[in-house]
One Martini backbone bead per residue (centre of mass of N, CA, C, O) as a GRO file, in nm:
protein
  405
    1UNK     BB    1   1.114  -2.069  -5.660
    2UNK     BB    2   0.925  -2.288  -5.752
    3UNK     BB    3   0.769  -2.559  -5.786
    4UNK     BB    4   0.757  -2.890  -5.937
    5UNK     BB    5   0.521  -3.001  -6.062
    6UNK     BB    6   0.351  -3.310  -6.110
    7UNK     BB    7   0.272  -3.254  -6.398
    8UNK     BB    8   0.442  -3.310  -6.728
    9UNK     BB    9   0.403  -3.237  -7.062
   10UNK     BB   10   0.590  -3.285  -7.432
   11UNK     BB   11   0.420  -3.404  -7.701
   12UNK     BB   12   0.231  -3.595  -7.686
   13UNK     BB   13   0.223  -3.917  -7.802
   14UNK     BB   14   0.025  -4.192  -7.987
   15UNK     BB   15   0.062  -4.499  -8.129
   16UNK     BB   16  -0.083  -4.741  -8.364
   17UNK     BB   17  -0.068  -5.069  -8.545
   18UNK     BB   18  -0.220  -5.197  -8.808
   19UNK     BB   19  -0.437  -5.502  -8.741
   20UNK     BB   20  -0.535  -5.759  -8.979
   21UNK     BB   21  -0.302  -5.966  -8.879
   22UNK     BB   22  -0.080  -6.187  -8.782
   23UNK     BB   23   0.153  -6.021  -8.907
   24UNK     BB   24   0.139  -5.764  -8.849
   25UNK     BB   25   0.296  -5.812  -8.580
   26UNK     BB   26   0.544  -5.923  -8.647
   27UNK     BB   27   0.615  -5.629  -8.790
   28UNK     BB   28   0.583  -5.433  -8.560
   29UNK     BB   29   0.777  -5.618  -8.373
   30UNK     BB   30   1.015  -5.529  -8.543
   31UNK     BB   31   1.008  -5.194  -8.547
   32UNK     BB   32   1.036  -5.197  -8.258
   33UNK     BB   33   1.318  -5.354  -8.229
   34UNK     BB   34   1.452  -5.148  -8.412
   35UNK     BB   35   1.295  -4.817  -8.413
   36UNK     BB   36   1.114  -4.777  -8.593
   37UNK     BB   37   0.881  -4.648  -8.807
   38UNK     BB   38   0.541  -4.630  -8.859
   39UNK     BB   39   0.348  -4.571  -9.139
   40UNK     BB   40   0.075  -4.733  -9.052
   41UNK     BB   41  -0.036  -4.529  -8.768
   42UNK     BB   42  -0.214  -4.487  -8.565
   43UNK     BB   43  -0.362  -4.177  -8.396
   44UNK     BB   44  -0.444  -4.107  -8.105
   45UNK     BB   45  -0.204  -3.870  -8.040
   46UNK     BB   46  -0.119  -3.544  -8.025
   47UNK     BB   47   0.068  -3.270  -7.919
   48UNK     BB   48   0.037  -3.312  -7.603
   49UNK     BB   49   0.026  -3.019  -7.347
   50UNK     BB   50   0.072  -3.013  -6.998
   51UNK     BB   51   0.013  -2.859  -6.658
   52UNK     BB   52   0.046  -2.955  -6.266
   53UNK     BB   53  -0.013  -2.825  -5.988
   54UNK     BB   54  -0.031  -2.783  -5.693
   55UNK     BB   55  -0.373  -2.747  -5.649
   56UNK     BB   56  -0.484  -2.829  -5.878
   57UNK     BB   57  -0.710  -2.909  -6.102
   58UNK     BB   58  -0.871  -3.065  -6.413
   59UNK     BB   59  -0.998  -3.134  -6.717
   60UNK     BB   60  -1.101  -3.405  -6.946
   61UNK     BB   61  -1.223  -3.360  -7.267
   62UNK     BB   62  -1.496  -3.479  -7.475
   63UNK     BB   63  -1.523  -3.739  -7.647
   64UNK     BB   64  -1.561  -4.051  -7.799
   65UNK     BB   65  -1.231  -4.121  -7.889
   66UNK     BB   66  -1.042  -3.847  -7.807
   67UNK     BB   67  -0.786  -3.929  -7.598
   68UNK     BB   68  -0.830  -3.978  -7.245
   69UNK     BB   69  -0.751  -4.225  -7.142
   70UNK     BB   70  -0.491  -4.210  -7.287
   71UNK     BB   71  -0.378  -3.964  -7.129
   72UNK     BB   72  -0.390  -4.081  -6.870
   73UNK     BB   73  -0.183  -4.355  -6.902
   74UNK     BB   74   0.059  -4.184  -6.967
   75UNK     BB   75   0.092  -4.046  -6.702
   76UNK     BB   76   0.091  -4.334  -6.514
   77UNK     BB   77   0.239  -4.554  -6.697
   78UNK     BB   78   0.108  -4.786  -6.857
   79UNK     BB   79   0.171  -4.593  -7.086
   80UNK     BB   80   0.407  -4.532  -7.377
   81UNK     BB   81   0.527  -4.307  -7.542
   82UNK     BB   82   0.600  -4.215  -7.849
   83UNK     BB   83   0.586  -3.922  -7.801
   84UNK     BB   84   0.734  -3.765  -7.582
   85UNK     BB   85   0.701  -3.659  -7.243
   86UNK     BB   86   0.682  -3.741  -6.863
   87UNK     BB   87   0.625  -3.614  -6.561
   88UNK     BB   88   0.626  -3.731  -6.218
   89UNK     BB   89   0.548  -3.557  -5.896
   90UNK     BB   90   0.472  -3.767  -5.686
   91UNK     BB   91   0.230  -3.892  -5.554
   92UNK     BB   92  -0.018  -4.116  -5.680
   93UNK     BB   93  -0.382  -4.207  -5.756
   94UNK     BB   94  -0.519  -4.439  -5.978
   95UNK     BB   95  -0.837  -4.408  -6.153
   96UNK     BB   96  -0.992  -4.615  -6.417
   97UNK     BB   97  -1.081  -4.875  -6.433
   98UNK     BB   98  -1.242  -5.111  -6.390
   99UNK     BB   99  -1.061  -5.305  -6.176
  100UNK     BB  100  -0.782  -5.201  -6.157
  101UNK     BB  101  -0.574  -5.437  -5.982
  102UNK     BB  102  -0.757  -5.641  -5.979
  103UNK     BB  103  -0.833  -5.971  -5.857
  104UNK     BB  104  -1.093  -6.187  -5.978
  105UNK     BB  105  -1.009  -6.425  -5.691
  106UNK     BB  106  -1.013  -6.183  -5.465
  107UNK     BB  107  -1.092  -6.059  -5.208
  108UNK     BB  108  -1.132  -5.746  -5.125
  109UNK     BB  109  -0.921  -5.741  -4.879
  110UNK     BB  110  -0.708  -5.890  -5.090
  111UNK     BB  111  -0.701  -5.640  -5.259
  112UNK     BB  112  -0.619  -5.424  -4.997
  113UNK     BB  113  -0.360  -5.537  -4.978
  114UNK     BB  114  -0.237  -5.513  -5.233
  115UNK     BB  115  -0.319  -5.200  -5.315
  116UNK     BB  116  -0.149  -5.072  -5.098
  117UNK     BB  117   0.129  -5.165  -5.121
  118UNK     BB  118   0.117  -4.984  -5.423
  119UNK     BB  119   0.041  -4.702  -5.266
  120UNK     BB  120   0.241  -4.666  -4.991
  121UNK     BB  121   0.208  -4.817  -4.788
  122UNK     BB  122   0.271  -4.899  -4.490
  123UNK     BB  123   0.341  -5.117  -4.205
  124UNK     BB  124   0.020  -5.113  -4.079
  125UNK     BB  125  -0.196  -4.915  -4.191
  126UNK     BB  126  -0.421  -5.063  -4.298
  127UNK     BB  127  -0.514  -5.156  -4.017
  128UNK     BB  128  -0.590  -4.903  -3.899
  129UNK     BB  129  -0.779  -4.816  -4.170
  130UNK     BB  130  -1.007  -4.995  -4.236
  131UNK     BB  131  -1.258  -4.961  -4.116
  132UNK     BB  132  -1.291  -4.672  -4.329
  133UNK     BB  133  -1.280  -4.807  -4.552
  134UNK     BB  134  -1.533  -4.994  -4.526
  135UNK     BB  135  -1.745  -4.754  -4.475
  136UNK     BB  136  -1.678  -4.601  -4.735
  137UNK     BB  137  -1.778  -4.866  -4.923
  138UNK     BB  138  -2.043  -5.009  -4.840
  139UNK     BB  139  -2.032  -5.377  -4.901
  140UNK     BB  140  -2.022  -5.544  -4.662
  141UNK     BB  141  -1.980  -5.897  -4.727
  142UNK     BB  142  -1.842  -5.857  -4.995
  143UNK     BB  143  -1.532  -5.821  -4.893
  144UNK     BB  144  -1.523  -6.192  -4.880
  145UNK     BB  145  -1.532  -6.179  -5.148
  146UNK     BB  146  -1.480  -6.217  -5.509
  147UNK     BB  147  -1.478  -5.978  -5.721
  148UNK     BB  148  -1.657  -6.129  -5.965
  149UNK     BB  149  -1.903  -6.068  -5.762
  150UNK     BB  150  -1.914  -5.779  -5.843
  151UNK     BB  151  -2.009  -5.481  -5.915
  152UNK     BB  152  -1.896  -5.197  -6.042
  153UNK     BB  153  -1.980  -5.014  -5.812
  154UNK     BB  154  -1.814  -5.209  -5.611
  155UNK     BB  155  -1.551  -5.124  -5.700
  156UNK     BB  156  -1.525  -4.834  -5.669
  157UNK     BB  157  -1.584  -4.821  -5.375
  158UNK     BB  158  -1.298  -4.939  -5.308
  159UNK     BB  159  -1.097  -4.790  -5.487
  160UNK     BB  160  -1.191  -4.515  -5.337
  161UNK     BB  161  -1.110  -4.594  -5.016
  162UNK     BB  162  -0.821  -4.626  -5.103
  163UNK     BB  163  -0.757  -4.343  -5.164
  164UNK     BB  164  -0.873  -4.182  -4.955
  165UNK     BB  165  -0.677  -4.273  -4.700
  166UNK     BB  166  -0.424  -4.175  -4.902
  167UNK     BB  167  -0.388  -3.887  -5.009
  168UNK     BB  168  -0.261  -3.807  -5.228
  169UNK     BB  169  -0.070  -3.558  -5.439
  170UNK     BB  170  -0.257  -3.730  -5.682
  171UNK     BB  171  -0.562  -3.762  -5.842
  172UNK     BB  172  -0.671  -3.985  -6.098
  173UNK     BB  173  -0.962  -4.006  -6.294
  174UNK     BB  174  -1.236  -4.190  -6.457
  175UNK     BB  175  -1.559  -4.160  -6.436
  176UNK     BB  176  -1.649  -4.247  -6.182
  177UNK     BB  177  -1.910  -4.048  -6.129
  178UNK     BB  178  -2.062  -4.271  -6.325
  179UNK     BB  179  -2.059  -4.461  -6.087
  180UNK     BB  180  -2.311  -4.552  -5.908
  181UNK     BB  181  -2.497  -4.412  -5.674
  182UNK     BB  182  -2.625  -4.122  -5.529
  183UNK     BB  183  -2.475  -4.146  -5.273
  184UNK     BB  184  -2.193  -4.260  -5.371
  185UNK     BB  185  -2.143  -3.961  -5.506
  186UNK     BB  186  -2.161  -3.747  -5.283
  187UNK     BB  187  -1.947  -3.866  -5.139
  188UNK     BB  188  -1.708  -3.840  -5.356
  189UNK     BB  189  -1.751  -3.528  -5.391
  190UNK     BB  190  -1.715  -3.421  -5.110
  191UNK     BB  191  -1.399  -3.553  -5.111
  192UNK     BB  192  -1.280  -3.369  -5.304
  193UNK     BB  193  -1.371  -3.102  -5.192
  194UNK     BB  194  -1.162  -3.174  -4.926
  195UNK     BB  195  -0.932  -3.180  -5.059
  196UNK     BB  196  -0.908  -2.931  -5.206
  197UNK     BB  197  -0.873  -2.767  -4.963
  198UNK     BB  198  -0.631  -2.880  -4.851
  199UNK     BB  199  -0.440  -2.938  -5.136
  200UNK     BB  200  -0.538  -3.118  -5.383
  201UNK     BB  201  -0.478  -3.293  -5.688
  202UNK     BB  202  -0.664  -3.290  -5.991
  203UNK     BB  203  -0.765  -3.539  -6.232
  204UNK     BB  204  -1.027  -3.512  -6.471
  205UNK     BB  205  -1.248  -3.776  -6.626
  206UNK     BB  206  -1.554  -3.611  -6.790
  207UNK     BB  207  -1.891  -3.559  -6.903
  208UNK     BB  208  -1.951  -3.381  -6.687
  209UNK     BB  209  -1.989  -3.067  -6.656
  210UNK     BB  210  -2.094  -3.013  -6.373
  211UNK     BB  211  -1.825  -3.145  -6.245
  212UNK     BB  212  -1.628  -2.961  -6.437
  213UNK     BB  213  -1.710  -2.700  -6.245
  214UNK     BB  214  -1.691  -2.785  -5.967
  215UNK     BB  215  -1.403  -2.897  -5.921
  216UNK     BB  216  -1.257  -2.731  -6.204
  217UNK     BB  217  -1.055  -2.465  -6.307
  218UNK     BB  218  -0.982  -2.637  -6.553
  219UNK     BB  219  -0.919  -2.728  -6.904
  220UNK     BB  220  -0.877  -3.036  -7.121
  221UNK     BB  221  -0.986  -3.037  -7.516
  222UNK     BB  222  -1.011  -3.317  -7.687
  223UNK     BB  223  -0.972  -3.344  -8.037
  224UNK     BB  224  -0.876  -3.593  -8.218
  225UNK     BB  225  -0.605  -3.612  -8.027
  226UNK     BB  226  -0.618  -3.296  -7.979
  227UNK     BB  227  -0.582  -2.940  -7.849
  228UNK     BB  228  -0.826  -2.739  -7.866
  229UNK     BB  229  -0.866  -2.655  -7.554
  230UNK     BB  230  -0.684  -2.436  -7.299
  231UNK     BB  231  -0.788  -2.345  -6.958
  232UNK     BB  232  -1.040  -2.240  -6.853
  233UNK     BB  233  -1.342  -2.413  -6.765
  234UNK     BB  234  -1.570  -2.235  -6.893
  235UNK     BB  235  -1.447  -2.168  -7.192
  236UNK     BB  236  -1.422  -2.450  -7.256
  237UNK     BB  237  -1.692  -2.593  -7.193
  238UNK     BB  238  -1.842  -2.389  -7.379
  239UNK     BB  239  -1.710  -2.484  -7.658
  240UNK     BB  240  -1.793  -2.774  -7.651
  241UNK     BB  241  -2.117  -2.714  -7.611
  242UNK     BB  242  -2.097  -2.563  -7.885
  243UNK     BB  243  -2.038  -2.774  -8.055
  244UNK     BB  244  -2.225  -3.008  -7.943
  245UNK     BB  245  -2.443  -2.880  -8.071
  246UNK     BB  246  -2.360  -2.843  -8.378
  247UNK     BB  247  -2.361  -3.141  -8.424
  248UNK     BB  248  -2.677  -3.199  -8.360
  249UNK     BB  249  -2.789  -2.991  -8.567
  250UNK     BB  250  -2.643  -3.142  -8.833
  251UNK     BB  251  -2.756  -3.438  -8.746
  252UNK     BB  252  -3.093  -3.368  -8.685
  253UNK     BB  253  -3.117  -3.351  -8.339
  254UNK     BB  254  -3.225  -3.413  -8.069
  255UNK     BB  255  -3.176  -3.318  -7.746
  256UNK     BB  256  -3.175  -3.487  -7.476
  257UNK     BB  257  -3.266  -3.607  -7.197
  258UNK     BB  258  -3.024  -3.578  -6.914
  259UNK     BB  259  -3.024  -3.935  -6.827
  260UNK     BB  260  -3.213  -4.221  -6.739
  261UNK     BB  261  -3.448  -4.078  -6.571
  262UNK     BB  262  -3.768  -3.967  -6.428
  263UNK     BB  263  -3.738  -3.829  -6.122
  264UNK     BB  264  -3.714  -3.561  -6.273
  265UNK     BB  265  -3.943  -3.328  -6.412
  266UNK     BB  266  -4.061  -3.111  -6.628
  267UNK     BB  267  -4.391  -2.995  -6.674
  268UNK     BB  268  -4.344  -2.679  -6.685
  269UNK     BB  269  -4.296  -2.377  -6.896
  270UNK     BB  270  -4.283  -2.034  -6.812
  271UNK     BB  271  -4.307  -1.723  -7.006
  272UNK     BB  272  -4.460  -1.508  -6.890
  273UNK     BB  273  -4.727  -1.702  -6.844
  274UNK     BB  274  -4.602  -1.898  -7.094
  275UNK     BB  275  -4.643  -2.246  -7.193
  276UNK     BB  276  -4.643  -2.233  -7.503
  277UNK     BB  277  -4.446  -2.287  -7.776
  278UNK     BB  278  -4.433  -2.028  -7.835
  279UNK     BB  279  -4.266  -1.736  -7.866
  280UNK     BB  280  -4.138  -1.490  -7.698
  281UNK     BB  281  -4.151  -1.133  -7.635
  282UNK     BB  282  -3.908  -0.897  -7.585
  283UNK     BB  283  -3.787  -0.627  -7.469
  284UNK     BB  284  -3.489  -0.389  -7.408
  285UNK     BB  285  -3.481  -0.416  -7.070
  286UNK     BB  286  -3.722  -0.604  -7.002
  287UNK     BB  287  -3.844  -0.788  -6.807
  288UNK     BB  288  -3.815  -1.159  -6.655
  289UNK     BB  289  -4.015  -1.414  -6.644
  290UNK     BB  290  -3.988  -1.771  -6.469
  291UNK     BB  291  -4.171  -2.077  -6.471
  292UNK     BB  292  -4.156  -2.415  -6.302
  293UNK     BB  293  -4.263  -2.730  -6.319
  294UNK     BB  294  -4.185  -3.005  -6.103
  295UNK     BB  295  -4.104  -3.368  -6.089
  296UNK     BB  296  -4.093  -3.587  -5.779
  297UNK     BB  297  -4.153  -3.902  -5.746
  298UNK     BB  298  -4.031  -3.934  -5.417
  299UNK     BB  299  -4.062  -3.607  -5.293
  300UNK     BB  300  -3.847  -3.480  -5.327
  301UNK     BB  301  -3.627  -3.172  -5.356
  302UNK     BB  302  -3.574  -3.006  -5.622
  303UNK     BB  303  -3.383  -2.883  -5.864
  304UNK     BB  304  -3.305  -2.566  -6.084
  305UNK     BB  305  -3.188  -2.469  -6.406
  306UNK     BB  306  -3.137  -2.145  -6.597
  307UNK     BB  307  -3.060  -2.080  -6.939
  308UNK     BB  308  -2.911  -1.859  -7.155
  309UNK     BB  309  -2.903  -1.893  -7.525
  310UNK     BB  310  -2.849  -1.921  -7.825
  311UNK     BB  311  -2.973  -2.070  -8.118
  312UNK     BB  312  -2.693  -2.235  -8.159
  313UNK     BB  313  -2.624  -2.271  -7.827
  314UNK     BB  314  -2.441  -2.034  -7.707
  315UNK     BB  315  -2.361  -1.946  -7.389
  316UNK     BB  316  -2.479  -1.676  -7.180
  317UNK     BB  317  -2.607  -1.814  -6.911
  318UNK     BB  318  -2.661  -1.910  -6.591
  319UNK     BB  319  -2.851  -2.095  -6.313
  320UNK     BB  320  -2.933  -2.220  -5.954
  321UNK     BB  321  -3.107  -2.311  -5.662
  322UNK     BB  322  -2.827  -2.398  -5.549
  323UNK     BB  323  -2.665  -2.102  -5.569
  324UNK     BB  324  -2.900  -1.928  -5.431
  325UNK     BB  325  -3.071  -2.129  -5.214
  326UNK     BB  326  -3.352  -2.204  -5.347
  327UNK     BB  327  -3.660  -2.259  -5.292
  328UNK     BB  328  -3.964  -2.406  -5.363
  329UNK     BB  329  -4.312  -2.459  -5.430
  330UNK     BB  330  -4.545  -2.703  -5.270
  331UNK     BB  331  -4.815  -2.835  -5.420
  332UNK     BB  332  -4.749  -3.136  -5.403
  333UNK     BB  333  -4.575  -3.404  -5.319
  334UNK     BB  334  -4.436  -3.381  -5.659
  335UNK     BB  335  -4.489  -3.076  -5.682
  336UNK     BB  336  -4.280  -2.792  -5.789
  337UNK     BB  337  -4.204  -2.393  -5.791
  338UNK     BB  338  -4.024  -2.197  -5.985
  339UNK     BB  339  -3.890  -1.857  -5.952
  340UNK     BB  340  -3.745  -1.647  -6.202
  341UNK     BB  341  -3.600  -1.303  -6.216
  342UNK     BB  342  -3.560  -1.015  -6.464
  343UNK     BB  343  -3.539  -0.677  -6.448
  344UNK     BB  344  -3.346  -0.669  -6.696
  345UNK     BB  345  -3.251  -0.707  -7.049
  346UNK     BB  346  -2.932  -0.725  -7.186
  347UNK     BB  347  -3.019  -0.808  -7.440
  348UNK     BB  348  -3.007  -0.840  -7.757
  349UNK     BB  349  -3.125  -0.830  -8.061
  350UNK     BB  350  -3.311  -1.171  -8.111
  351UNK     BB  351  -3.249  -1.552  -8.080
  352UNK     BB  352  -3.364  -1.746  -7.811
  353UNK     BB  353  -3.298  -1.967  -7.495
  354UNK     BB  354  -3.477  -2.101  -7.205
  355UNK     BB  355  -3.344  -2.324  -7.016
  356UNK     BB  356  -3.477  -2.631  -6.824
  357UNK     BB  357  -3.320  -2.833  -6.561
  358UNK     BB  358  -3.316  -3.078  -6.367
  359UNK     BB  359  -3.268  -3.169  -6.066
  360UNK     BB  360  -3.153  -3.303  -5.793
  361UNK     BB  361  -3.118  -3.287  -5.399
  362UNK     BB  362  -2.803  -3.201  -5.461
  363UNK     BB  363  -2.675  -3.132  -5.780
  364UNK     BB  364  -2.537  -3.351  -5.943
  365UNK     BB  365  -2.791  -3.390  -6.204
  366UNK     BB  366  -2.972  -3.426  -6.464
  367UNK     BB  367  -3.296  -3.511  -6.614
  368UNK     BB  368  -3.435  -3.221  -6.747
  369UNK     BB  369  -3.549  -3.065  -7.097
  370UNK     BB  370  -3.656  -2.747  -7.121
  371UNK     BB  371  -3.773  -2.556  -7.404
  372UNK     BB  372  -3.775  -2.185  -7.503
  373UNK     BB  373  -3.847  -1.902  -7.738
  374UNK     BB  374  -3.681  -1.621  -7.728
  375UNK     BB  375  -3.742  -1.267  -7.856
  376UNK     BB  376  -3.579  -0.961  -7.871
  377UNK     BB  377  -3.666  -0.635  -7.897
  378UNK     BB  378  -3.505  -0.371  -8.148
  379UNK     BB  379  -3.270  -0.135  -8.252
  380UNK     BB  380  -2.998  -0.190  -8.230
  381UNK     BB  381  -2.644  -0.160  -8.345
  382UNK     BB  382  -2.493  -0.345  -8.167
  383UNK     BB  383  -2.248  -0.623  -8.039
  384UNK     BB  384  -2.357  -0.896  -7.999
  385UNK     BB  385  -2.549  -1.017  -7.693
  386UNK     BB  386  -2.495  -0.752  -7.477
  387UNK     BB  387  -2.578  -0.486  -7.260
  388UNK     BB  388  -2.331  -0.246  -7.140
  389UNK     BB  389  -2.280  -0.056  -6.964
  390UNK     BB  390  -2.124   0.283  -7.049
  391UNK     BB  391  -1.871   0.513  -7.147
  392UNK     BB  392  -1.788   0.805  -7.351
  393UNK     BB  393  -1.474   0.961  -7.399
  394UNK     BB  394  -1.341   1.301  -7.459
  395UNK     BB  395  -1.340   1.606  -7.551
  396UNK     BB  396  -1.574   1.587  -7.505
  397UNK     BB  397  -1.860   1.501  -7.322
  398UNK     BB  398  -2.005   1.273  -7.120
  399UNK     BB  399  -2.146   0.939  -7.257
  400UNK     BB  400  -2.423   0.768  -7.131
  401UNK     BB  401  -2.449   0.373  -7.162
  402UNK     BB  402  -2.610   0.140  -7.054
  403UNK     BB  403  -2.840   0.063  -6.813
  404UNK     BB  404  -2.783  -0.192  -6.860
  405UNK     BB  405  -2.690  -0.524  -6.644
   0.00000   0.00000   0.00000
């Protein structure tokens, strides 16, 4: 028989209140100490399912008030659900909001001696570990002030430094990889893919669907507090940027380009070695080649990823110079050019986009985005995105067709 789950979920469902007066509080908690039903009741969250098995990854994706943060809360006890059950086996450390768990008027040091033994350090654990703790959170002298006066990227170094320590059986973060700067997020996923390969179990809320694809296997986005799509990471979090590409273009705007700053920026996007924005065209089967350069600020070394989507924004390919290993030829300090080249065009008959997107010189942001679009030409009666290899048998002779691959 297998093992329990760590986390299991069944129905689960958060209401809130209406409160507009202070009677109305006096009136909820009434009805809460009577067991009655709140009538008049927000629904932050309803009718949500999942399990996490030990090894297992997840991610909770979604919008902005979708009820991610709201269903970690559930999981972690902090919050009681209305409705449905959860279940949890094994030591837990959850990072959620920014500074949760610390006393903003004692130190760092004694903020790690309090949460240390919330965490279930045994005595003299902490002492043995502090140095190790303290290197990874690389705060300096802040250390021995009192949290009041961290910066929040300080306040997660120390949160994530006493969790790395502890090696849960079970880390649920929220957002954590978007705050702090780029040296100690990459310490950060470091760690946690060193931890998922020892065998540790992660549940992972984030915008970033980049972290939410390197991190984790499975995916769970929730839209207006239920579950929309539940499985593969690759197929949810594609259902989702295609949701809100569809979003973005109903409500007529154009995606920005993805982080805070162009510390790397496309600067030049060629199909087929132009760079005009006028659609490339090419044929059905014929090669294409894209060439891109980069901008980066500081000489840095950059990544390029290379998507290729349908006109709705429906992902179709993806790729980039970090997962083939391929480095760029170096212009000149700060220009890069990357090159890539498809021996045969797969798509069928249609018309598609070419995204070009800066990464920094580790690919753990994504900082600029240009697009082209591209034509295919043919005449296919064919269905869907693709032409695949196949052969058709029966009675007669087998017909092979679909050389493009």
């Amino acid at each position: 028989m297998s093992a329990a789950p760590l986390v299991q979920a069944r129905g689960l469902g958060k209401r809130y209140p209406r409160v507009t007066h202070p009677r109305d509080r006096l009136r909820a908690l009434a009805r809460l100490v009577l067991g009655r039903d709140m009538p008049d009741a927000t629904e932050v969250l309803a009718d949500v399912s999942l399990e996490v098995r030990a090894g297992e990854s997840l991610a909770v994706i979604g919008e902005n008030g979708a009820g991610k943060s709201t269903l970690l809360k559930l999981l972690t006890g902090v919050l009681a659900p209305s409705s449905g059950v959860v279940q949890v086996n094994g030591s837990v450390a959850a990072l959620l909001e920014l500074g949760a768990g610390f006393h903003p008027e004692y130190t760092g040091r004694e903020n790690l001696a309090l949460s240390s033994a919330l965490l279930g350090f045994a005595p003299g654990e902490l002492r043995s570990r502090i140095d190790d703790i303290l290197a990874f959170a690389d705060i300096g002298r802040y250390v021995d002030e009192p949290i009041k006066h961290y910066s929040s990227g300080m306040i997660v170094r120390l949160g994530f430094a006493l969790v790395a320590a502890r090696r849960p059986d079970l880390l649920i973060t929220d957002e954590v990889l978007a705050v702090g700067d780029e040296a100690f997020q990459r310490k950060c996923v470091a760690w946690i893919e060193d931890y998922l390969s020892g065998g540790g179990t992660l549940l992972l809320v984030s915008h970033s669907m980049y972290h939410v694809r390197k991190l984790c296997r499975r995916a769970l986005w929730l839209h207006h507090g239920r579950v929309q799509a539940y499985g593969d990471v690759h197929d949810v979090s594609q259902q989702y940027l295609a949701h809100e590409e569809r979003r973005i273009a109903a409500e007529g705007r154009r995606p920005e380009a993805i982080g805070t700053g162009l510390e790397f920026g496309v600067v030049e996007l060629r199909v087929e070695g132009d760079a005009s924005e006028l659609p490339c065209a090419r044929g059905q089967g014929e090669p294409l080649r894209i060439e891109a350069d980069v901008h980066s600020r500081d000489g840095r070394v950059p990544h390029l990823a290379i998507g290729l989507t349908r006109a709705d924004g429906t992902a179709i390919y993806g790729t980039s110079s970090e997962m083939a290993g391929a480095t760029p030829d170096r212009l000149d300090a700060h220009r890069f050019r990357f090159r890539l080249e498809f021996d045969a065009l797969a798509l069928l008959p249609g018309s598609y986009l070419v995204r070009a997107h800066a990464m920094d010189s580790e690919a753990l942001r994504l900082f600029d985005t240009v697009e082209r679009q591209l034509v295919v030409r043919g005449e296919s009666r064919e269905f869907g995105l693709v032409r695949l290899a196949h052969r058709w048998s029966g009675g007669g002779p087998a017909t092979v067709s679909g050389g493009i691959a």
